[in-house]
DRENDREN-171194 format. One record per residue (C-alpha): residue in three letters; x, y, z. Coordinates in steps of 0.2 Angstrom, whole numbers, always signed. Layout:
 type    px    py    pz
  ala     X     Y     Z
...
***
This chain:
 type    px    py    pz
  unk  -174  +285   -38
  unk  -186  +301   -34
  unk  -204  +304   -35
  unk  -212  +318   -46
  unk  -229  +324   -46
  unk  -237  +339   -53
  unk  -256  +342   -55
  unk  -267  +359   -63
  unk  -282  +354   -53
  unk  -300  +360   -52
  unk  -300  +359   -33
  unk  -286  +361   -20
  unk  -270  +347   -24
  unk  -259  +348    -8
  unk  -269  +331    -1
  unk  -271  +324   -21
  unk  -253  +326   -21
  unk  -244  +318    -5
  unk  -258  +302   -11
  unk  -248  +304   -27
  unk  -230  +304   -18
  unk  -236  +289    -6
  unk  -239  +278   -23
  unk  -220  +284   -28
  unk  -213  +277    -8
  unk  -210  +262   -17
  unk  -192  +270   -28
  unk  -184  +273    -9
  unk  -183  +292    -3
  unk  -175  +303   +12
  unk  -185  +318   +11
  unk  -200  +325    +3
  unk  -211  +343    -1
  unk  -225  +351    -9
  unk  -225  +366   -17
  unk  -242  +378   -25
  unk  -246  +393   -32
  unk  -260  +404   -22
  unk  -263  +423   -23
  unk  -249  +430   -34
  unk  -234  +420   -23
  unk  -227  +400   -20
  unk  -229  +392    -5
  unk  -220  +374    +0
  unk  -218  +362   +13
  unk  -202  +352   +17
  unk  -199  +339   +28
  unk  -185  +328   +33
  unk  -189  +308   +32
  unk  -203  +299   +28
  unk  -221  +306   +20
  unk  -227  +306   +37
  unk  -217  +320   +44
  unk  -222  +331   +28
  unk  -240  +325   +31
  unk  -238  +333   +51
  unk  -229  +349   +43
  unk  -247  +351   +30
  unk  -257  +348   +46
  unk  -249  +361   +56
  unk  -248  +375   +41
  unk  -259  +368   +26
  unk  -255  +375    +8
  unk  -269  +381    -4
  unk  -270  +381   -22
  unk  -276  +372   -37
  unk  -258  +370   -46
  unk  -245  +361   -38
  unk  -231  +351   -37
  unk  -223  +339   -25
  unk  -207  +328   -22
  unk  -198  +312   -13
  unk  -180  +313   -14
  unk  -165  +301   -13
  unk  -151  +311    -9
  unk  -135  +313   -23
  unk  -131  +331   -20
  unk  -131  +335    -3
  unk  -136  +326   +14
  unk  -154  +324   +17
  unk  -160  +339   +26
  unk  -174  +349   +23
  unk  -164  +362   +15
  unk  -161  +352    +2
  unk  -178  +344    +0
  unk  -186  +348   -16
  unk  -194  +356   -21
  unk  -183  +371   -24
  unk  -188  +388   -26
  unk  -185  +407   -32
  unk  -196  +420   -31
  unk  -202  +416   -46
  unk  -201  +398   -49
  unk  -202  +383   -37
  unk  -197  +365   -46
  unk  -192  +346   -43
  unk  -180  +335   -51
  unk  -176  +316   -53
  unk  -158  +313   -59
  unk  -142  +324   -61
  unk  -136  +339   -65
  unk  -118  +333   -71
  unk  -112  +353   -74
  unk  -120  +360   -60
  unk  -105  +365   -52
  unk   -97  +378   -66
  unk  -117  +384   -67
  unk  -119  +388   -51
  unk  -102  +395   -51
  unk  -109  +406   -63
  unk  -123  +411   -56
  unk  -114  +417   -40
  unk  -105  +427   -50
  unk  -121  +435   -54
  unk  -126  +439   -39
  unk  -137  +424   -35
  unk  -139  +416   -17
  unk  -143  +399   -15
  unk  -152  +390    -3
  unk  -145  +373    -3
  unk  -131  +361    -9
  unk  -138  +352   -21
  unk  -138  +352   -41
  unk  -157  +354   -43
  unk  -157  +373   -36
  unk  -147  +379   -52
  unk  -160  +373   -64
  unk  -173  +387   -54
  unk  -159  +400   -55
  unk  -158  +398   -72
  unk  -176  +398   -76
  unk  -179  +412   -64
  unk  -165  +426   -69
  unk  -173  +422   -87
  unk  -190  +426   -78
  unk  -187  +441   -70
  unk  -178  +449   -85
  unk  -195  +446   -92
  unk  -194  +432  -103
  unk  -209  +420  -102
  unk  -208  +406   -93
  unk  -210  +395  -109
  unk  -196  +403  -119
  unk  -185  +403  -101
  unk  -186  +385  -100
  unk  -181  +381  -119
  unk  -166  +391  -116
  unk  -161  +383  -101
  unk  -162  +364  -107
  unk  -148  +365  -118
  unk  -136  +371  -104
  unk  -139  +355   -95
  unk  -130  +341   -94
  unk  -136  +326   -87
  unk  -151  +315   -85
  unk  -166  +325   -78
  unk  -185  +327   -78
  unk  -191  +342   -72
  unk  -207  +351   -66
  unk  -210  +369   -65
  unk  -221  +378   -58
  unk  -220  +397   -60
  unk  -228  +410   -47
  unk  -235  +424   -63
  unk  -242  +410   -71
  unk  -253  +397   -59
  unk  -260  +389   -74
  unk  -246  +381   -82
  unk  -233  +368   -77
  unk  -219  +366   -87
  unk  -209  +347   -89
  unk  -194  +341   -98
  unk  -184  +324   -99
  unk  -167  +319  -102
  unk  -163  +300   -97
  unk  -175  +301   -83
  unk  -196  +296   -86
  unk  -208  +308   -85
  unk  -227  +306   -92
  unk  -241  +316   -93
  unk  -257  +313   -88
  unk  -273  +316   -95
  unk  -292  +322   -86
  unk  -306  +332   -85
  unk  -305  +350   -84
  unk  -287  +343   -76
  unk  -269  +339   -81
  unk  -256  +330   -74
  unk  -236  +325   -74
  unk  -230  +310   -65
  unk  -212  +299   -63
  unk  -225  +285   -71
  unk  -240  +280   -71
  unk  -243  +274   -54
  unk  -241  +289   -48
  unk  -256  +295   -60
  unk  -266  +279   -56
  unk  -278  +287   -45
  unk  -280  +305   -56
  unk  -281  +296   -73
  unk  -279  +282   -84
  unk  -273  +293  -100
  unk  -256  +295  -101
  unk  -243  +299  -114
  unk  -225  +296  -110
  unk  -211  +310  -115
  unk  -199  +304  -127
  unk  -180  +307  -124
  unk  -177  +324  -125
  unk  -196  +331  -124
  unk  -203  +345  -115
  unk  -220  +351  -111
  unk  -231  +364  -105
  unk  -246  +359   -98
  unk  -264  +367   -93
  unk  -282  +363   -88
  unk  -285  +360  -105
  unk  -272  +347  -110
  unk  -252  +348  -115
  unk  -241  +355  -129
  unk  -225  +343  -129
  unk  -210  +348  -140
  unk  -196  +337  -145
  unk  -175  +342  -141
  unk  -176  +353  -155
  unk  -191  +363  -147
  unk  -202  +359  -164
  unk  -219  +356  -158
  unk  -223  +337  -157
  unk  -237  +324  -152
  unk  -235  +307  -142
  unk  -248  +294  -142
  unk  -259  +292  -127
  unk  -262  +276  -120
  unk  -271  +267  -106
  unk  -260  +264   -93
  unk  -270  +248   -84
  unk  -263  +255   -68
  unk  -274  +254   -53
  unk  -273  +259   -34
  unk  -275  +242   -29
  unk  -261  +237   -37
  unk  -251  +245   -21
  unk  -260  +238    -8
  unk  -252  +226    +5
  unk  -271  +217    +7
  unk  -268  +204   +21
  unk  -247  +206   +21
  unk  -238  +215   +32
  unk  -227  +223   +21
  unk  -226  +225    +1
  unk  -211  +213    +1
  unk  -220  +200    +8
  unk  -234  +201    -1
  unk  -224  +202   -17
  unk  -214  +186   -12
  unk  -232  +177   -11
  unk  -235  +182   -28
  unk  -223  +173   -37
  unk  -233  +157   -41
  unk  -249  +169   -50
  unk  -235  +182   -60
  unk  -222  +168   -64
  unk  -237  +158   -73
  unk  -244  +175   -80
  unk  -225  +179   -87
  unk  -223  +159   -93
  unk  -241  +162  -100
  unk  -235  +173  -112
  unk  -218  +163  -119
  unk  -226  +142  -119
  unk  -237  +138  -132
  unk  -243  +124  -122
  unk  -254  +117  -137
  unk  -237  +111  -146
  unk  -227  +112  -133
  unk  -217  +125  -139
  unk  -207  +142  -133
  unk  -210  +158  -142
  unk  -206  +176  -142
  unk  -219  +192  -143
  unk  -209  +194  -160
  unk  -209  +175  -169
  unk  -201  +183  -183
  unk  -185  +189  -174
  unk  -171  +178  -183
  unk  -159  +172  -167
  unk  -152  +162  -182
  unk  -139  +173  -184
  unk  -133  +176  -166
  unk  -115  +173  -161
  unk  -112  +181  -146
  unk  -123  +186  -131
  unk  -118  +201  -119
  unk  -130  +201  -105
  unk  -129  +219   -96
  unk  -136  +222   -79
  unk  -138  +228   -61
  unk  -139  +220   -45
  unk  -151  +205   -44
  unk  -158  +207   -62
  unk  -135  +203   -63
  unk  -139  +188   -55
  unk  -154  +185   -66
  unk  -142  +188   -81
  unk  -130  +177   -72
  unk  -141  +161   -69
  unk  -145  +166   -90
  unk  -125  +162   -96
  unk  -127  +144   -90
  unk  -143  +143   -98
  unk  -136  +151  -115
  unk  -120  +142  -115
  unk  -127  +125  -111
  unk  -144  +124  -120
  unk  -138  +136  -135
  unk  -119  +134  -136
  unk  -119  +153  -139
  unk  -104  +161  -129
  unk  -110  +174  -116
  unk  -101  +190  -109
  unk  -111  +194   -92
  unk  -105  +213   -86
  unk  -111  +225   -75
  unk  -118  +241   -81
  unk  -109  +253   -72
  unk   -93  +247   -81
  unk   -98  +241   -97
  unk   -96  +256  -108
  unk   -81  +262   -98
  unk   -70  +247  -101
  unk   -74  +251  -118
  unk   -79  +232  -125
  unk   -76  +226  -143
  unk   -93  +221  -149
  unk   -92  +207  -163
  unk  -105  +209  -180
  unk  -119  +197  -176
  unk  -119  +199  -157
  unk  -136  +201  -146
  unk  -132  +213  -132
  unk  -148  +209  -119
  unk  -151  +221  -107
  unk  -161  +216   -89
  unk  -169  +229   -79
  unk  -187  +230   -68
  unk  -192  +248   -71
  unk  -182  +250   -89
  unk  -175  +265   -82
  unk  -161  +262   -74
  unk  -146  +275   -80
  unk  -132  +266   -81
  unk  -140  +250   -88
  unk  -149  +262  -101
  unk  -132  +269  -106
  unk  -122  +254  -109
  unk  -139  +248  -121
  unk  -136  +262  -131
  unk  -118  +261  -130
  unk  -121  +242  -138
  unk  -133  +251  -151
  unk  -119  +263  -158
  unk  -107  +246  -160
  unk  -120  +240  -172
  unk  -128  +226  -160
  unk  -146  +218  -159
  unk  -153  +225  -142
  unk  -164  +214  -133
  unk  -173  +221  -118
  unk  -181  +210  -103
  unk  -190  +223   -92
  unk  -206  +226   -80
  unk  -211  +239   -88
  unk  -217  +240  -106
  unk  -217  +256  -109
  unk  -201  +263   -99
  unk  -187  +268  -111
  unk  -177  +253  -112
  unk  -192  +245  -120
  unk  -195  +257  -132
  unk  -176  +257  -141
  unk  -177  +237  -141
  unk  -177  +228  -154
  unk  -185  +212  -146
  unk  -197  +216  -129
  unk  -195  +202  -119
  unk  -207  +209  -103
  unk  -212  +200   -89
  unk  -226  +201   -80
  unk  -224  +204   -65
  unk  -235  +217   -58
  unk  -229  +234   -48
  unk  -216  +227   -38
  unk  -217  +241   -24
  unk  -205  +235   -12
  unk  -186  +242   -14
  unk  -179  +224   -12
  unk  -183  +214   -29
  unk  -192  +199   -28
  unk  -206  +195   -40
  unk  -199  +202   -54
  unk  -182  +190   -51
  unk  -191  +176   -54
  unk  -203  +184   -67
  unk  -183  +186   -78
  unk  -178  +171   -74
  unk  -193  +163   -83
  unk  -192  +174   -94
  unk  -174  +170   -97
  unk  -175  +150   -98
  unk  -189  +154  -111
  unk  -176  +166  -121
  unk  -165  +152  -121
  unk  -172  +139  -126
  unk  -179  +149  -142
  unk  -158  +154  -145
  unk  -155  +136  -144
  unk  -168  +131  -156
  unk  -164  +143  -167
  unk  -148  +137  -167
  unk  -151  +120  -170
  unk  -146  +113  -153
  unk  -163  +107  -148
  unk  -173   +94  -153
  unk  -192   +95  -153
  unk  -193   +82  -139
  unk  -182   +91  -127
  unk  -191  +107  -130
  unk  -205   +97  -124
  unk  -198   +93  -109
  unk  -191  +110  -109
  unk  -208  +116  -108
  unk  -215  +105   -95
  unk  -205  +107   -81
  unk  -205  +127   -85
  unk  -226  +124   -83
  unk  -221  +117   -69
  unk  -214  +130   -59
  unk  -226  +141   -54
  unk  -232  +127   -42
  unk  -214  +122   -35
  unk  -213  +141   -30
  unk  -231  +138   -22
  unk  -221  +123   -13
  unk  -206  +130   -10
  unk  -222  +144    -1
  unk  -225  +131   +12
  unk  -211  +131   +23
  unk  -212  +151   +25
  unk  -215  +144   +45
  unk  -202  +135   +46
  unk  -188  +148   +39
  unk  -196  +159   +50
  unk  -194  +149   +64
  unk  -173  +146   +61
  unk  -173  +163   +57
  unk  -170  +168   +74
  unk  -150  +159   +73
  unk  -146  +172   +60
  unk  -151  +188   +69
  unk  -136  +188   +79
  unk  -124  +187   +67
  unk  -112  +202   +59
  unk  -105  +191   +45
  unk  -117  +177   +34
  unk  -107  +166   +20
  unk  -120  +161    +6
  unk  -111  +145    -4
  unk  -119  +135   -21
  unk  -111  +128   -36
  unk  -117  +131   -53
  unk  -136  +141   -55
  unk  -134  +140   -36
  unk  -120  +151   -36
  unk  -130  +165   -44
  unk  -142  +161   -30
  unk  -130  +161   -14
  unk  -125  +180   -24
  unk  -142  +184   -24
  unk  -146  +179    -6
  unk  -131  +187    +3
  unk  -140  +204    -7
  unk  -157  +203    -1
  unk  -150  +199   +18
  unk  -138  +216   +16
  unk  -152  +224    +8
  unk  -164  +223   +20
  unk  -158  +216   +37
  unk  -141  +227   +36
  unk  -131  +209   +38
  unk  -116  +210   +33
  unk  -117  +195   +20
  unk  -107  +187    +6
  unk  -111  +174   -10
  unk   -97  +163   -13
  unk   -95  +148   -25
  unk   -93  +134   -16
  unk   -77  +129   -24
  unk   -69  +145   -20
  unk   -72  +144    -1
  unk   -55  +137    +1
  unk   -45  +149   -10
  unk   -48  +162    +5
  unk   -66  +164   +12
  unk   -63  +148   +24
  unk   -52  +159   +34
  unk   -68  +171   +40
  unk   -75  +154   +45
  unk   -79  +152   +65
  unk   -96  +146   +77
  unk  -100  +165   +75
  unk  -102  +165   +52
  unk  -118  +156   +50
  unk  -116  +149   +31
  unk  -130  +148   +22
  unk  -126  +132    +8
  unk  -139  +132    -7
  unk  -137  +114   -15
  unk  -152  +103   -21
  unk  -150   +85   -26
  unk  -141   +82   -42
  unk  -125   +82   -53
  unk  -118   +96   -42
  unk  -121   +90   -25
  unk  -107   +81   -17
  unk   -96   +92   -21
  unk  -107  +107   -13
  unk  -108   +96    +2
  unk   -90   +92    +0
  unk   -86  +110    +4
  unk  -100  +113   +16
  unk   -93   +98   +27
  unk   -77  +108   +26
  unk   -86  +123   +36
  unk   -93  +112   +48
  unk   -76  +105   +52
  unk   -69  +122   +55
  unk   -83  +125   +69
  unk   -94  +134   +56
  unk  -115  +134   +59
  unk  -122  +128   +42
  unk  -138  +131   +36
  unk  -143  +118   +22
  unk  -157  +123    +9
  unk  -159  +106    -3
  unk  -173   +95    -7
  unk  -178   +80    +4
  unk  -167   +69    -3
  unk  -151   +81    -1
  unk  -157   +85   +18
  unk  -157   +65   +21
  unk  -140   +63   +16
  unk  -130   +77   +22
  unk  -143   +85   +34
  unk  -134   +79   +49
  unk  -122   +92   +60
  unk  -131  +107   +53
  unk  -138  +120   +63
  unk  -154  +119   +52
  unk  -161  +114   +36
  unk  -172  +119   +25
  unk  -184  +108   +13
  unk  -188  +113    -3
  unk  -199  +102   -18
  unk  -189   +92   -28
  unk  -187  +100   -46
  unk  -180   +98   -63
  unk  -163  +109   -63
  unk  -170  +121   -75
  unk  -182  +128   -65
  unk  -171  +126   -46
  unk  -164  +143   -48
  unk  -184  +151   -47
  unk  -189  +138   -33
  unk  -172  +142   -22
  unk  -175  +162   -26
  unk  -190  +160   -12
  unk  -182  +152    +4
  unk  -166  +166    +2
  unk  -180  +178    +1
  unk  -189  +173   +16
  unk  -175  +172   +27
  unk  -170  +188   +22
  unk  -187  +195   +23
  unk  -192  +188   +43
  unk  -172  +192   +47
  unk  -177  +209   +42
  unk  -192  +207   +53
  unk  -184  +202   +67
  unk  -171  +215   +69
  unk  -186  +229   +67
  unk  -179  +235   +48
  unk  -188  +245   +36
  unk  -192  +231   +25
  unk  -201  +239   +11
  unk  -189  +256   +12
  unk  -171  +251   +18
  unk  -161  +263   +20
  unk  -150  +272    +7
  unk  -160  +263    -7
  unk  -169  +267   -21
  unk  -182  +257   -32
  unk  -175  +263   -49
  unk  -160  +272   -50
  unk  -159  +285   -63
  unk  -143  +293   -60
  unk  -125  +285   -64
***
């Protein structure tokens, strides 16, 4: 959640920085500002909303100044006013801040006691108040800031910007990402790299704890305990054009048309297709040993983790526990010797997922990471770096880089299970074909975007939507009801199809479409068992299956929708697309904010 960028510039920044907060849209926001340095004082704008109302406020009084620093916000401490927009400010310091300030309250407590008035009800605004009653006692701004840290509690990453001293911007970072950025005669910080992409290719991320001063000339970084440090800088690889809708009308759309290119680049990376073989990015990582797998997640990359236990139990005979961060750690879990705890996440920065990882760590478990981002901090404390490919995925509701884990997933499994000795060199072969065949199922599955669009229009009505599937479809009849909450604000539910008559049945009426996922197979009577139990209770079904299941249970639904026949392996990344369409031209329909629902945020670095 949140955006941060901070640029020391050669020229004026206020324009170079709203560019830089437009490439951070993509986490989700409520409210954004700028705030430079000019002429002995600090100046900010604030506004309400979305970029576009900060970009009139710029227009109508513009800000000067080659030292700045700017903001979106996703609101945790207060409502999402102006008053509470970052960034926050003092006479003498303005900053912004992703994350949370857990001890805020005794702090500001505190500093009311001293005489301090705030401006606003978040956490942020005691961080300035700290730093700027250090400041105006006439401690330097570095020193200020090294005493401050400590005191907080929380996950944060911080820029400062400091009204004597318009040639310096200080950052810190505690559970949230923060880099630096690298340029001519410039410096820069930035939530990540994309932010940067347009200012610079050289960038050094902050390690857990770090903070840094930065000017023109480059950046000094210190680690927790304040002793001078240096962190490698890399090449990002980021460019503009990777947030650029080209011929779609929104980022979500595109990114759902860009499954069949980054599903092949992830599988590209995991099928030796010369042997017919799966690997890992570490052949020498011994899954030998394994005993137990504890998959830890959030959302749909839950769902991915979910269609993953099947994979692990059936292919592998390795037990899996499946948990969702935000309880993991607080349930306290007994952790065998020889477990694997596998962690899934798209920006590798997700708080609560990032706590339970290191939670697993301290009870002495392998940590395997699959993430977007190979350089967030997930990635960096794992023991084995299972990234996909996926690209920037700059739309809130996850899309691309589902089906990227899942791929990568049914790759991880099928190494477990040979590592285990459950699989035979002829069904990793088939293993391996029909996972090189799915980038073009997905292009398949492409084809009917029309007509899911055109059945579309039965669902816009509705309050409630039931999502039904057995097995990996169950995962999938989760994942869908998701994306239609997500984004259309459809009240919507996943069920398994089984269960629907242990209590879901009685919501069942000609006003709850039900959306039943069930391809041909071992599975499917039964699915349409269940789903002809809907339709007998006056229920409008909605039947995603391949031709042959359309044929024989098509009949009495309000519609269908027909997918490529596909090996069960790889169904679950084929069905991912027609739940995301129908969610996506749902969405459209009812005039949503697709790319940016509401209350949502792209990575969410707070508990």
């Amino acid at each position: 959640m949140c955006g941060i960028i901070g640029i020391i510039g050669k020229d004026q920044v206020a324009e170079r920085l709203v560019d830089g907060l437009k490439r951070l849209e993509y986490r989700g926001y409520d409210s954004a500002g700028v705030a430079t340095v000019h002429d002995g004082r600090i100046d900010r704008r604030r506004a309400e909303g979305k970029l576009n109302n900060l970009v009139k406020e710029l227009g109508q009084s513009p800000l000067a100044g080659t030292t700045g620093i700017a903001h979106t916000r996703w609101a945790t401490h207060g409502a999402p006013t102006t008053s509470n927009a970052h960034p926050h400010a003092t006479g003498e310091v303005a900053l912004v801040h992703n994350g949370i300030i857990e001890n805020f309250k005794p702090l500001r407590d505190e500093l009311i006691a001293r005489g301090r008035t705030f401006d606003s009800q978040t956490d942020t605004e005691v961080v300035a108040h700290l730093v700027s009653e250090l400041v105006e006692q006439g401690v330097a701004p570095k020193e200020a800031v090294a005493q401050v840290l400590p005191r907080l509690h929380g996950a944060f990453a911080l820029a400062i910007l400091f009204k004597s001293h318009p040639d310096m911007l200080i950052g810190a970072r505690l559970g949230s990402p923060l880099v630096v950025g690298y340029g001519d005669g410039e410096t820069f910080l930035g939530s990540d790299a994309l932010a940067l992409a347009p200012l610079t290719q050289r960038i050094a991320y902050l390690d857990e704890g770090d903070w840094v001063v930065i000017t023109k000339d480059g950046a000094e970084i210190f680690d927790k305990d304040n002793n001078p440090v240096e962190r490698p800088v890399t090449i990002s690889g980021v460019s503009g054009a990777m947030i650029d809708k080209g011929n779609h009308r929104h980022f979500m759309q595109k990114e759902i048309y860009e499954q069949p290119v980054v599903v092949a680049q992830t599988l590209k990376a995991y099928l030796q297709r010369m042997d017919d073989r799966v690997s890992l990015p570490i052949p020498d990582f011994d899954l030998s040993t394994i005993r137990r797998v504890t998959i830890v997640a959030c959302g749909t990359s839950f769902y991915a983790g979910m269609v993953a236990r099947y994979w692990f139990e059936q292919f592998a005979r390795v037990p899996v526990d499946l948990d969702f961060a935000s309880e993991f750690r607080y349930r306290e879990p007994v952790m065998e010797e020889g477990g694997l705890a596998l962690f899934i996440s798209q920006s590798g920065e997700t708080a609560d997922t990032l706590a339970a990882l290191r939670y697993a760590r301290a009870q002495g478990q392998k940590i395997a990471v699959v993430v977007n981002v190979p350089t967030s901090s997930m990635a960096r404390e794992a023991d084995l770096l299972l990234p996909t490919h996926a690209g920037p995925e700059i739309g809130v509701a996850s899309t691309k880089a589902f089906t990227c884990q899942l791929a990568v997933l049914a790759a991880f499994a099928a190494n477990l299970a040979r590592a285990k000795g459950k699989l035979s060199a002829k069904d990793e072969k088939e293993i391996v074909r029909h996972l090189a065949e799915a980038p073009a199922a997905i292009n398949g599955a492409l084809a009917y975007d029309e007509a899911i669009e055109a059945m579309a229009h039965h669902i816009v009505p509705a309050r409630d939507v039931l999502y039904l599937g057995r097995g990996t479809d169950y995962p999938l009849a989760l994942e869908g009801a998701l994306k239609l909450k997500e984004i259309s604000y459809i009240h919507a539910e996943g069920y398994a199809a089984g269960e629907m008559k242990h209590g879901p049945i009685a919501l069942i009426d000609e006003l709850v479409p039900v959306i039943c996922i069930a391809p041909s197979g071992p599975l499917f009577e039964k699915t349409v068992s269940n789903m002809q139990e809907v339709q007998a209770r006056g229920g409008k079904v909605v039947l995603i299956s391949d031709y042959d299941g359309v044929q024989a249970a098509g009949e009495g639904c309000l519609a269908t929708i027909t997918m490529p026949k596909v090996h069960p392996l790889i169904a679950p990344m084929v069905y991912a697309v027609p739940v995301q369409l129908l969610a996506y031209h749902v969405a459209v329909l009812k005039g949503t904010d697709v790319d940016q629902p509401r209350n949502l945020a792209k990575s969410v670095t707070v508990e």
